[in-house]
MILOSE-930418 format. One line per field, with one value per residue (C-alpha): residue in one letter; residue number from 1; y, x, z. Coordinates in nm, 3 decimals, always signed. Layout:
N
rest	[a ...]
nr	[NUM ...]
north	[Y ...]
east	[X ...]
up	[Z ...]
***
This chain:
572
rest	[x x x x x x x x x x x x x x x x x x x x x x x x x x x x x x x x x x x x x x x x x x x x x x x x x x x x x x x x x x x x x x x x x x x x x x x x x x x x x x x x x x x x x x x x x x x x x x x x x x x x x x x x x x x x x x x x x x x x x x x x x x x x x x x x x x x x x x x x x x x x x x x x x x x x x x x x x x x x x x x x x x x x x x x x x x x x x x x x x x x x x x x x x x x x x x x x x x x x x x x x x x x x x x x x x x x x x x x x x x x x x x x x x x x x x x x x x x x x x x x x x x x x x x x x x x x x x x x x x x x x x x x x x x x x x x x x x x x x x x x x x x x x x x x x x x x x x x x x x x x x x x x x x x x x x x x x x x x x x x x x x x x x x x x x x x x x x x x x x x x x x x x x x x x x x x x x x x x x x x x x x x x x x x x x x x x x x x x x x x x x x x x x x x x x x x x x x x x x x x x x x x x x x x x x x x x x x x x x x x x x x x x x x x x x x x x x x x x x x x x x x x x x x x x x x x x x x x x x x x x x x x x x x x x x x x x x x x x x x x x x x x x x x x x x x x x x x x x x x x x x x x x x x x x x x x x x x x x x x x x x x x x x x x x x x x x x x x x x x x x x x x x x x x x x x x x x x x x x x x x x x x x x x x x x x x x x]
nr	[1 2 3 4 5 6 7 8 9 10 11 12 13 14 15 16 17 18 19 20 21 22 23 24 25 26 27 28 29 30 31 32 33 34 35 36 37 38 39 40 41 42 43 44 45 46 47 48 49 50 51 52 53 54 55 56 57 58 59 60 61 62 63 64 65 66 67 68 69 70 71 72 73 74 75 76 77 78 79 80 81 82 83 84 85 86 87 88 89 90 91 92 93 94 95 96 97 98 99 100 101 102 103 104 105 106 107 108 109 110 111 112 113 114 115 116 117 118 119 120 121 122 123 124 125 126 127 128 129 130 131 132 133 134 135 136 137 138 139 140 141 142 143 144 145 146 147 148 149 150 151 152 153 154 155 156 157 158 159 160 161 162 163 164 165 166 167 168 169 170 171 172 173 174 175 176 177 178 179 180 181 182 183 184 185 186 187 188 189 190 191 192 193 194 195 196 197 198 199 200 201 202 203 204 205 206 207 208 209 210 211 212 213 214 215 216 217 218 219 220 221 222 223 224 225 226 227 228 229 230 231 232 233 234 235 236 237 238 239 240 241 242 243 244 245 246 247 248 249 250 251 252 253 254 255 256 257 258 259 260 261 262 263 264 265 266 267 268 269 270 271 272 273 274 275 276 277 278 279 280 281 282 283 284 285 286 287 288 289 290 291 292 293 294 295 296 297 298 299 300 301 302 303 304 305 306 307 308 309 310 311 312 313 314 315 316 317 318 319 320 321 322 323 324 325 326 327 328 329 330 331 332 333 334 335 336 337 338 339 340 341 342 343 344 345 346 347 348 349 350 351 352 353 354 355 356 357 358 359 360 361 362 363 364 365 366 367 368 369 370 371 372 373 374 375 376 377 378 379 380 381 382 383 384 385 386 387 388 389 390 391 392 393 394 395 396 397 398 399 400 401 402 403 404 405 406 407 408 409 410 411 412 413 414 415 416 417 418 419 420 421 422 423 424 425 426 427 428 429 430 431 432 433 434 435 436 437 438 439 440 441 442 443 444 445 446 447 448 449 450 451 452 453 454 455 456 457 458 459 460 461 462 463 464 465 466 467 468 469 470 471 472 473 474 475 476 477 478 479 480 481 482 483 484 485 486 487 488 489 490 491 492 493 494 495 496 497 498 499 500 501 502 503 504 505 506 507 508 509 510 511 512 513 514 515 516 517 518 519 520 521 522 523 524 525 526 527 528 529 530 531 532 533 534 535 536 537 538 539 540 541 542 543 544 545 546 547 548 549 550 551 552 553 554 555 556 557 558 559 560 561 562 563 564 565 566 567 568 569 570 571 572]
north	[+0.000 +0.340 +0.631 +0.948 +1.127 +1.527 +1.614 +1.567 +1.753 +2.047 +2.080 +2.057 +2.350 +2.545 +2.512 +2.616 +2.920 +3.010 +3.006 +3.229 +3.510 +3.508 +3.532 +3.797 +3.996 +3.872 +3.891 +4.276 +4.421 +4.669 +5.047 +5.229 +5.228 +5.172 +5.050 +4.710 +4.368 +4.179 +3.831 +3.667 +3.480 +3.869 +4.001 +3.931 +4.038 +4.219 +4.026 +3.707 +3.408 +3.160 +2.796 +2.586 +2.235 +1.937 +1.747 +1.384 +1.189 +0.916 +0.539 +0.687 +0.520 +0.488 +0.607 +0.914 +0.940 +1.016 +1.218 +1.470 +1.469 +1.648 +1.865 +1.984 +2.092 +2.433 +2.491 +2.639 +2.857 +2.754 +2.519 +2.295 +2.180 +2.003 +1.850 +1.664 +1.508 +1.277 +1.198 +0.927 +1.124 +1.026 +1.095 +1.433 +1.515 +1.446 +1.576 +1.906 +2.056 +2.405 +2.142 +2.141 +2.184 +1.994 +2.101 +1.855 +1.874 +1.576 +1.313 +0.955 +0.704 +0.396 +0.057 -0.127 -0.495 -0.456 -0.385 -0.066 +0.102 +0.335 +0.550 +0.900 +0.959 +1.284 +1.469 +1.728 +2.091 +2.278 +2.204 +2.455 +2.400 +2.542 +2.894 +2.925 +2.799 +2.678 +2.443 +2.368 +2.053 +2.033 +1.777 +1.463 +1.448 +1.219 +1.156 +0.938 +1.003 +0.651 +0.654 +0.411 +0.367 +0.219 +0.189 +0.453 +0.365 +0.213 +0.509 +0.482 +0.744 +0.813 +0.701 +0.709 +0.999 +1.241 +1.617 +1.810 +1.881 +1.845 +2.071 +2.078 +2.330 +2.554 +2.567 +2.654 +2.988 +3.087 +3.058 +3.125 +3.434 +3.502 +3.747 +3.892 +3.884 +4.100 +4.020 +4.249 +4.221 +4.162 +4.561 +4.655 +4.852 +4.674 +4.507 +4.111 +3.984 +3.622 +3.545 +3.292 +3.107 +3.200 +3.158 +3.487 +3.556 +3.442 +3.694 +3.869 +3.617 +3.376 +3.618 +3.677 +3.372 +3.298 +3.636 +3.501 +3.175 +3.280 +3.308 +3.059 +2.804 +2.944 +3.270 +3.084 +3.243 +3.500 +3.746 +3.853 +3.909 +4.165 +3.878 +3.714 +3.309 +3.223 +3.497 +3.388 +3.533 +3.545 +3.456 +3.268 +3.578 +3.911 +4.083 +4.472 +4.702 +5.075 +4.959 +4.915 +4.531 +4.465 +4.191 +4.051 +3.900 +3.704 +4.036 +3.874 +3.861 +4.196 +4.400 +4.246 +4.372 +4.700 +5.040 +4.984 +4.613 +4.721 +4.999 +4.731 +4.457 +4.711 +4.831 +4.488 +4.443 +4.752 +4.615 +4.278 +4.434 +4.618 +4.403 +4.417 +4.741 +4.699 +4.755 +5.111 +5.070 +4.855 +4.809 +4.547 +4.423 +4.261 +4.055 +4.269 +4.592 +4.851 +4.894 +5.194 +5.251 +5.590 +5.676 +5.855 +5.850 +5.632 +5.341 +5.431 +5.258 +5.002 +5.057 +4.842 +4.731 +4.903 +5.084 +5.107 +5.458 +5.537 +5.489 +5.168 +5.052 +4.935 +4.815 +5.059 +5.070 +4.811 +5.045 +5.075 +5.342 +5.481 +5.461 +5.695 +5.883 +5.735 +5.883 +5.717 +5.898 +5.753 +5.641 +5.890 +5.867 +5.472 +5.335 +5.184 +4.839 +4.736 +4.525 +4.285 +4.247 +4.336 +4.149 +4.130 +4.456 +4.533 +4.820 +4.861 +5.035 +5.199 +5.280 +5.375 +5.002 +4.809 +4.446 +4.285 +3.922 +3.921 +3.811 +3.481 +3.474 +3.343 +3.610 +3.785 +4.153 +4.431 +4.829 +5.152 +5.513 +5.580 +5.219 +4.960 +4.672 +4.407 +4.067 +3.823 +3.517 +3.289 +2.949 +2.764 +2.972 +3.251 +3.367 +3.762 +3.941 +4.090 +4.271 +4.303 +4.622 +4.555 +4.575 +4.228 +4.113 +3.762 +3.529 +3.127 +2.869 +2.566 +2.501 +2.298 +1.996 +2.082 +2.122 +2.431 +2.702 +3.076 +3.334 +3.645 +3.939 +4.294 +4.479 +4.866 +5.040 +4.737 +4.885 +4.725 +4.472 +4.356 +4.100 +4.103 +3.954 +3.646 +3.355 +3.055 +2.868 +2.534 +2.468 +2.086 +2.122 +2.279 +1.961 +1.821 +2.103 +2.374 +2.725 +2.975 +3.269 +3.417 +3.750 +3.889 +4.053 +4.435 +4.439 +4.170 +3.871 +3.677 +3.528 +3.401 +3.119 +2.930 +2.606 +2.280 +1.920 +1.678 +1.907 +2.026 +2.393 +2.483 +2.893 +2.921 +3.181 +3.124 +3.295 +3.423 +3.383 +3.639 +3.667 +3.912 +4.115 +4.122 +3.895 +3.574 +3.262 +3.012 +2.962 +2.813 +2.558 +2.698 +2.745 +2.682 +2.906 +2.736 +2.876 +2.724 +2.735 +2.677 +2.982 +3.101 +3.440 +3.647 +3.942 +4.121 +4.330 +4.384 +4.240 +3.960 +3.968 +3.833 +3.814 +3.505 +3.452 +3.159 +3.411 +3.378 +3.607 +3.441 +3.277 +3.449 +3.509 +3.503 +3.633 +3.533 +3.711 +3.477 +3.599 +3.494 +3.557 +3.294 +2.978 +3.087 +3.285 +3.568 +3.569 +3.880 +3.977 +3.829 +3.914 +3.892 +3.772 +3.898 +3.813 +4.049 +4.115 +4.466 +4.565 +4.875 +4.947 +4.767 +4.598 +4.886 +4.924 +4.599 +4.625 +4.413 +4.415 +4.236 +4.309 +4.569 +4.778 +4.844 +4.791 +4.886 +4.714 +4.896 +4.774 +4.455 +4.458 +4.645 +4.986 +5.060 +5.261 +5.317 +5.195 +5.109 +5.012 +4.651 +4.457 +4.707 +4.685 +4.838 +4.882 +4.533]
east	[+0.000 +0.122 +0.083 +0.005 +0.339 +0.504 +0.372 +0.034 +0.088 +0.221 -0.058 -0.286 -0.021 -0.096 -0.491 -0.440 -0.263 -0.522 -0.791 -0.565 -0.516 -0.865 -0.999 -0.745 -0.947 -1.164 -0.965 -0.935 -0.978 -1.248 -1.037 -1.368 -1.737 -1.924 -1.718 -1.781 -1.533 -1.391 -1.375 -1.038 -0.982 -0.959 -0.745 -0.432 -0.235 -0.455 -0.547 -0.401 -0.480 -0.757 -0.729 -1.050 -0.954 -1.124 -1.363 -1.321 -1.383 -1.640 -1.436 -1.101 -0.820 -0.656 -0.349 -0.549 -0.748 -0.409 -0.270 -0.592 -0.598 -0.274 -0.342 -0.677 -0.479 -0.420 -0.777 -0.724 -1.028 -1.327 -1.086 -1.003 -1.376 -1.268 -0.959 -1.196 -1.446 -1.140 -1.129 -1.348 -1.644 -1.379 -1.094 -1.200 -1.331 -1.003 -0.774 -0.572 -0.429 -0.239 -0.049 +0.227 +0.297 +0.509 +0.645 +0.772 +0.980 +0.825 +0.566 +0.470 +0.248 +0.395 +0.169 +0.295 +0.251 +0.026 -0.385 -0.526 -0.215 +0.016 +0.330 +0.330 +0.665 +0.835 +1.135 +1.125 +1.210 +1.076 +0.877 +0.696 +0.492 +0.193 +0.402 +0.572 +0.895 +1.035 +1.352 +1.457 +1.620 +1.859 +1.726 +1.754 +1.639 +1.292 +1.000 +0.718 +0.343 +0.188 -0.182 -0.464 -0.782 -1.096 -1.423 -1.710 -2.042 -1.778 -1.557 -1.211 -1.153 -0.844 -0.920 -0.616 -0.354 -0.128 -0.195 -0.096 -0.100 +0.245 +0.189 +0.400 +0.691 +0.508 +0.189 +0.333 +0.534 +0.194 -0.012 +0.262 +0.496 +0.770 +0.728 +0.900 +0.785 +0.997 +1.162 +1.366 +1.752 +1.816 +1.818 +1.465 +1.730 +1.709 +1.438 +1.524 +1.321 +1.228 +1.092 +0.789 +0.625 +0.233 -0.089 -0.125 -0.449 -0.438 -0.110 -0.249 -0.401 -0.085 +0.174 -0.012 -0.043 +0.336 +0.457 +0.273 +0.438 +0.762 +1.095 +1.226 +1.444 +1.743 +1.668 +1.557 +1.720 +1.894 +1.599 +1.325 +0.973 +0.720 +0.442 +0.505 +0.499 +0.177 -0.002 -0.284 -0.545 -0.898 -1.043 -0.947 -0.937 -0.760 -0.982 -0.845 -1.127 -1.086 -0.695 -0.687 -0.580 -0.809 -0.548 -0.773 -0.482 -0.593 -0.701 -0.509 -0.188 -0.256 -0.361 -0.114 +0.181 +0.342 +0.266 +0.613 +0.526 +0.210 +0.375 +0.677 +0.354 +0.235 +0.549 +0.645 +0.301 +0.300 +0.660 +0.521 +0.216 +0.428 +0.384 +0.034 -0.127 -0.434 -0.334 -0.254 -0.225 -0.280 -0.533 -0.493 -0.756 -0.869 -1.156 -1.279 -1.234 -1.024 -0.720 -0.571 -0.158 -0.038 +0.293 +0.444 +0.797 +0.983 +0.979 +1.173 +1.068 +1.377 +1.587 +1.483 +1.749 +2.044 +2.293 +2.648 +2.838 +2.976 +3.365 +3.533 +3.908 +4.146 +4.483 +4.762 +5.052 +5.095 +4.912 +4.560 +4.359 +4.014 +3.841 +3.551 +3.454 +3.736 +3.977 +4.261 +4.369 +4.534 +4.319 +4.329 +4.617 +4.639 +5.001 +5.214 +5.168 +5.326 +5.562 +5.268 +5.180 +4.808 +4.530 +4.165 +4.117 +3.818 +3.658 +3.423 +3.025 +3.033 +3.405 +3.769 +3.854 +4.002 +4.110 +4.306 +4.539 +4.890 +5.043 +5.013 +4.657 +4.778 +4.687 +4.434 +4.510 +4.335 +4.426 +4.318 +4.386 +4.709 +4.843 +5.034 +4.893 +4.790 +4.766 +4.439 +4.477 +4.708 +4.646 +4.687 +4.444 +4.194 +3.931 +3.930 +3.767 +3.427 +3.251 +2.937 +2.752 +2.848 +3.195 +3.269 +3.528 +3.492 +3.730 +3.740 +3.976 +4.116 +4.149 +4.446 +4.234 +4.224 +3.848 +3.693 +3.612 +3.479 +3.632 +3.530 +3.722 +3.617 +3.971 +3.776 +3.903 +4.059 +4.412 +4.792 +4.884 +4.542 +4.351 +4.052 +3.751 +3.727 +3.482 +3.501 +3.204 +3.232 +2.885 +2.817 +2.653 +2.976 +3.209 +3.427 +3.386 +3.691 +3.521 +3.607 +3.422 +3.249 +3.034 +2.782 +2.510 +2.456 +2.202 +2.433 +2.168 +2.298 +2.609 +2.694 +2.904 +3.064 +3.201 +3.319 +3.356 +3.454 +3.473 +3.127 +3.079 +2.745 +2.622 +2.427 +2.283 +2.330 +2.168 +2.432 +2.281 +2.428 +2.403 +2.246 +2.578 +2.567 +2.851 +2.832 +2.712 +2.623 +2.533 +2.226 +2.166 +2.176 +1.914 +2.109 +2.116 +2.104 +2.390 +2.508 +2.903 +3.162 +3.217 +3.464 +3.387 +3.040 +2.995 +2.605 +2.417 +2.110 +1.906 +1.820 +2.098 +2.448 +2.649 +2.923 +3.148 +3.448 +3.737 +4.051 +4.339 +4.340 +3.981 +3.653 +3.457 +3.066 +2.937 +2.578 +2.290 +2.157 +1.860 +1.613 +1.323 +1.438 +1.603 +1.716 +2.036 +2.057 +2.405 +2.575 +2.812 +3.115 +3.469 +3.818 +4.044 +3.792 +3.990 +3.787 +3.474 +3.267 +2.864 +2.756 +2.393 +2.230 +2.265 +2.412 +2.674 +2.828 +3.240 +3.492 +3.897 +4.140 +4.497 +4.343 +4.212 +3.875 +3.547 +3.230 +2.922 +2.695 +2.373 +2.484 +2.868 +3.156 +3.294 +3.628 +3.666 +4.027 +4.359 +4.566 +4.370 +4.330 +4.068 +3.799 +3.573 +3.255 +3.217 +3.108]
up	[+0.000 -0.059 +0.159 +0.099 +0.056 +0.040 -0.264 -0.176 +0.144 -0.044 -0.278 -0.017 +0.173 -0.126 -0.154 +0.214 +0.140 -0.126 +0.146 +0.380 +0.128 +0.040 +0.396 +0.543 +0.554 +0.753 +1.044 +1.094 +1.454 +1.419 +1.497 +1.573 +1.638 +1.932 +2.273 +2.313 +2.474 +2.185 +2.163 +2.245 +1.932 +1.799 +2.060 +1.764 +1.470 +1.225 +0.904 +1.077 +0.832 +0.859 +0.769 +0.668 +0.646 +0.478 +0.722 +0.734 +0.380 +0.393 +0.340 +0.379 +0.516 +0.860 +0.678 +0.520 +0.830 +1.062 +0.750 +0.722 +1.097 +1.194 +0.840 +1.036 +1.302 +1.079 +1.157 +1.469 +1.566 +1.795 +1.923 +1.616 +1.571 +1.218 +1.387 +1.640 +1.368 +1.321 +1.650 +1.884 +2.065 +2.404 +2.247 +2.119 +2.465 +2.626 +2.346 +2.439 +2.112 +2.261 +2.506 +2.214 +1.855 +1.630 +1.350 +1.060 +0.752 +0.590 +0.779 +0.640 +0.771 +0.909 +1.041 +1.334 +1.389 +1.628 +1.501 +1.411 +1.580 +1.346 +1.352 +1.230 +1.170 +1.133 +1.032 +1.329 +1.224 +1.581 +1.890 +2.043 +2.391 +2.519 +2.638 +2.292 +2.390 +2.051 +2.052 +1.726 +1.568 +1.230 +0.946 +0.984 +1.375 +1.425 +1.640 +1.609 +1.740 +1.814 +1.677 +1.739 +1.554 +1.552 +1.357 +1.457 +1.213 +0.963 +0.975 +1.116 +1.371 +1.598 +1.955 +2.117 +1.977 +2.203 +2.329 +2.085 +1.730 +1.435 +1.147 +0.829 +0.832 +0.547 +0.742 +1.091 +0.906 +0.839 +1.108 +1.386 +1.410 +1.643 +1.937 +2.196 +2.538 +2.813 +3.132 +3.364 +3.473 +3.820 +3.863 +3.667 +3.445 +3.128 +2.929 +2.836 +2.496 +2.517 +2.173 +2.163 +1.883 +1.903 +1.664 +1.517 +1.588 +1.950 +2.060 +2.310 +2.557 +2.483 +2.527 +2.878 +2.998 +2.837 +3.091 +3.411 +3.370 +3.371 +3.136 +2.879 +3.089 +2.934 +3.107 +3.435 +3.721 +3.458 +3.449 +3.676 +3.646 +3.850 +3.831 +4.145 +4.115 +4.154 +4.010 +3.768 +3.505 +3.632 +3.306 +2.995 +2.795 +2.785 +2.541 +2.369 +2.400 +2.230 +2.229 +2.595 +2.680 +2.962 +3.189 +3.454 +3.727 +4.060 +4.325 +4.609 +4.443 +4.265 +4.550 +4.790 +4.518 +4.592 +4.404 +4.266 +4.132 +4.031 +3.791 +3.680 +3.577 +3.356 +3.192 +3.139 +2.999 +2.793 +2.654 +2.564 +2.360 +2.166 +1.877 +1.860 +1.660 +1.799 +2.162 +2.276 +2.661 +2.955 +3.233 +3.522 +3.677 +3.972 +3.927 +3.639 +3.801 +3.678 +3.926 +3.891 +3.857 +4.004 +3.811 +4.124 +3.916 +4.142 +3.907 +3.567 +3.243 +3.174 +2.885 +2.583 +2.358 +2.494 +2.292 +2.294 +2.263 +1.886 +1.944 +1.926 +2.107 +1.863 +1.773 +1.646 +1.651 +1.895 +2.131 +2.262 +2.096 +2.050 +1.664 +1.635 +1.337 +1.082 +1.287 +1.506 +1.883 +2.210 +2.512 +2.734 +3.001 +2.941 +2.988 +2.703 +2.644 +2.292 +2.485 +2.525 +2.205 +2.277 +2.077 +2.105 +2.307 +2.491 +2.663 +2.951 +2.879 +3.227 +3.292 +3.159 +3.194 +2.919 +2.843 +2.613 +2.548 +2.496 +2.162 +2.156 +2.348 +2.692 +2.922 +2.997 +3.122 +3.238 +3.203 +3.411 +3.387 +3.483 +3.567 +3.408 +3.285 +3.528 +3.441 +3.518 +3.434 +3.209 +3.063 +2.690 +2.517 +2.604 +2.424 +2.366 +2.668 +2.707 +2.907 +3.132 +3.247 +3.587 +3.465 +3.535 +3.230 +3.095 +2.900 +2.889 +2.805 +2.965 +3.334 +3.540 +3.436 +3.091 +3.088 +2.953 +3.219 +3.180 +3.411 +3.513 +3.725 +3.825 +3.827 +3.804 +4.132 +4.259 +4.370 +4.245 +4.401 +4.536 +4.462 +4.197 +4.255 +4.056 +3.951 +3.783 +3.647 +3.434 +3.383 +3.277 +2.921 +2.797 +2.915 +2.660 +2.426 +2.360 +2.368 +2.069 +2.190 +2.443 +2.436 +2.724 +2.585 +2.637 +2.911 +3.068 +3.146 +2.865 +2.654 +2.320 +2.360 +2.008 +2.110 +1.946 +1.981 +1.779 +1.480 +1.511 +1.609 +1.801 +1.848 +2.159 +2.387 +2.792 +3.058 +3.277 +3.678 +3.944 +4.299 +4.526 +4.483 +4.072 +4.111 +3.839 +3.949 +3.696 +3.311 +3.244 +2.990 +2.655 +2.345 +2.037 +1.719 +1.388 +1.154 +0.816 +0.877 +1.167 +1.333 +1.543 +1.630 +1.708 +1.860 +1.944 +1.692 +1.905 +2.217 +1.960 +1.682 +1.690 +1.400 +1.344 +1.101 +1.048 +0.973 +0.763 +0.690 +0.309 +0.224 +0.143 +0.451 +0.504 +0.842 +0.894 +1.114 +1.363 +1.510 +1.807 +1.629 +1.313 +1.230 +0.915 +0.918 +0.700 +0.528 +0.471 +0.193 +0.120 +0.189 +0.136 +0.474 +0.739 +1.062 +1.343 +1.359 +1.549 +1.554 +1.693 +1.718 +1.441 +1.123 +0.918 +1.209 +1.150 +1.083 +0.900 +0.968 +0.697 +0.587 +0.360 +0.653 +0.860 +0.624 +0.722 +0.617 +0.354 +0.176 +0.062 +0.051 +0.219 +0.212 +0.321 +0.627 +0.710 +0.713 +1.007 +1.323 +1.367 +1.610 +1.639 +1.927 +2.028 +2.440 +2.599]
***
């Protein structure tokens, strides 16, 4: 028997798609007329696209049967009502769709030996569960959904299937889009996105729920939230009425909440809508009364996306300078240090402290106003330092043992000849594997780490855990970024854009944009013997160094800057 195969699946894709662009329409937020709650299913994107699929077909197969099934699950409103006519009365009673979504490359039908019991097996491109927390897998990886059937009025009909739904990779792009939800650092400074996979039309009530229940686990313990554990909605809904997102929280946790907390929940709120057109402001709610937030000024708004200042520290000369504005000039009473060879400099965001490895990338030092040089830490091979916000300084590279480890000191103010604070963490997901960079993110909850084993590279984003005193902890366990090469440097565009590249002094170079919010990375132009790599703020601010001199990027290729300085860094 054959089964029903990709191509049919993509034609039926494409009807899909037909429907969608004929019914966008359709799914347009009123923007004025008389006041009035909206329903939840419209509490979304504007002109989010609607799937009809194909009820069950009378004397179909089991194999069909399972195969129409999961295509149902596009049609996602009123609670997949054409998704369930495939189901057993029980089964469809008892079957919870939003507990997780699967997304496939390619599916086929496969019969076990055992009765009326079937395999759906799939090449797995994502899974997302029920708070949008997507973890995706390369091609190749597989899972397989046991399905059992049986007979209803001579119809076969699934009576025994997982929660959940697994939708083809074309289908998902379509329906689901990418958001950010926000978290706080430790300090309520700084804004932390924490992308999510949601249905479209259903944004604002998922991205809700997705706040109250906390941060990705990569970001567990790494960010902090002004929804107290615990804290619930009081209905199933959050409808947008006139633009105001009416967010109806459990009273006793809301009223027992400070004014301060109170004014954080709605900022982080506000920041989390920010996607949606349709909402304008916030209201919480206690029970379905309006609770009211006094602004008394005490709690600022946190900084979202934060910037880095316009000059960069360079090489020159064998000395540390500063590169702003295509021009070269000397850091400001800094000592000499061409003795040391100095690579891979570094400069602190909130002070006149810099960092940078000796020639052959042994040691680590450190550099204030007015002092020499003071050296941190020296073993086989370091990775070029980076810094935090809180002026901690980070580098990794093998310990005594041999084993990876990432360091971190805070020399700023600490006097010569005294000792700088120091950690070490060597978290266990990184064991065995030799670390080629390491870069903290700008608001400092996060890192990019690039690490190898066994001649496969992996780009991944760690949550970086501090204690009470901002000192560094932990890592958490990372979410990994898909990328198409091996690279060994990346440095941070954005709050959710790094850029990587595999550099050479004498091959063609291709530095890619990985993003949060995608698994497809976005290759940039090419170019010749690329060996360092600098973003500023943004895309357009992105910055090439070869033999030839400093390159900036511009539309889609490069544009040379200047000659000279070598190893341009941005603060961080």
């Amino acid at each position: 028997m054959t089964f029903p195969g990709p191509t049919r699946r993509r034609a039926l894709v494409a009807l899909l798609a037909i429907l969608v662009v004929l019914l966008a329409s359709c799914a347009q937020i009123p923007r004025s007329g008389p006041v009035g709650k909206s329903k939840d299913e419209s509490a979304g994107t504007p002109n989010a696209p609607v799937f009809f699929p194909a009820a069950p077909r009378p004397g179909a197969s089991p194999e069909s049967v399972i195969e129409d099934f999961y295509m149902a699950g596009s049609g996602y409103e009123d609670d997949y009502p054409v998704a369930r006519q495939y189901l057993t009365q029980a089964q469809s009673v008892t079957w919870k769709p939003d507990k997780r979504a699967i997304v496939f490359r390619e599916a086929q039908v496969v019969k076990t030996a055992v009765e009326n019991e079937y395999l759906y097996e799939l090449d797995l491109a994502y899974s997302v569960d029920a708070d949008g927390v997507a973890t995706h897998f390369p091609p190749g990886t597989k899972e397989t959904i046991p399905v059992t059937l049986d007979q209803v009025e001579g119809e076969w009909r699934i009576s025994k299937v997982p929660d959940g739904t697994a939708i083809a990779e074309e289908t998902f792009k379509v329906i689901y889009g990418a958001y950010p939800i926000y978290f706080y650092d430790p300090t309520f400074s700084y804004a932390v996105p924490d992308f999510r996979w949601f249905i479209k039309k259903k944004t604002v009530k998922s991205m809700t729920s997705a706040l109250l229940a906390g941060p990705a686990p990569y970001l567990r313990g790494a960010v902090v939230s002004a929804f107290p554990s615990g804290m619930k909605l009081a209905r199933e809904s959050v409808p947008v009425v006139s633009g105001a997102a009416q967010v109806d929280l459990s009273a006793k946790e809301l009223f027992s909440a400070s004014a301060e907390d109170r004014q954080r929940m709605q900022n982080q709120l506000a920041l989390t809508f920010r996607s949606q057109p349709d909402v304008i402001n916030v209201e919480l709610r206690a029970d379905q009364d309006l609770v009211r937030v006094e602004d008394n000024g005490s709690v600022l708004p946190p900084v979202l996306d934060k910037s880095v200042p316009a000059r960069q520290i360079a090489i020159n000369g064998g000395e540390l300078v500063r590169y702003e504005s295509n021009r070269v000039s000397p850091l400001p009473d800094m000592q000499p240090v061409a003795g040391l060879g100095p690579h891979s400099p570094a400069e602190s965001p909130v002070s006149q402290t810099a960092a940078f490895l000796n020639g052959d990338k042994t040691t680590l030092y450190s550099i204030e106003p007015g002092q020499a040089a003071r050296p941190l830490t020296t073993r086989s091979t370091l990775t070029g330092p980076s810094f935090s916000p809180h002026d901690w300084v980070w580098t990794a590279g093998p310990g005594a043992s041999g084993a990876s480890e990432i360091v971190a000191f805070k020399p700023t103010g600490v006097a010569p000849g005294m000792t700088v604070p120091s950690v070490t963490v060597s978290p266990p997901w990184l064991s065995g594997r030799a670390i080629k960079d390491f870069r903290v993110s700008r608001e400092g909850t996060r890192a990019l780490v690039i690490s190898e084993l066994n001649g496969k590279t992996m780009v991944q984003i760690t949550g970086i855990v501090r204690n009470a005193d901002g000192a560094p902890k932990d890592l958490t366990a990372p979410i990994t970024l898909l990328t198409t090469a091996a690279p060994d440097q990346g440095v941070w565009v954005n709050g959710s854009t790094v850029a990587v590249m595999n550099s050479s002094a004498t091959g063609s170079v291709v530095p890619e944009l990985l993003s949060l919010a995608s698994d497809e990375p976005q290759q940039l132009a090419p170019w010749d013997g690329l060996t360092s790599l600098s973003a500023g703020n943004g895309t357009e601010q992105i910055y090439g160094q070869s033999t030839e001199g400093v390159f900036q990027r511009v539309g889609n290729g490069w544009e040379l800057q200047l000659k000279g300085p070598t190893e341009p860094a941005f603060p961080g």
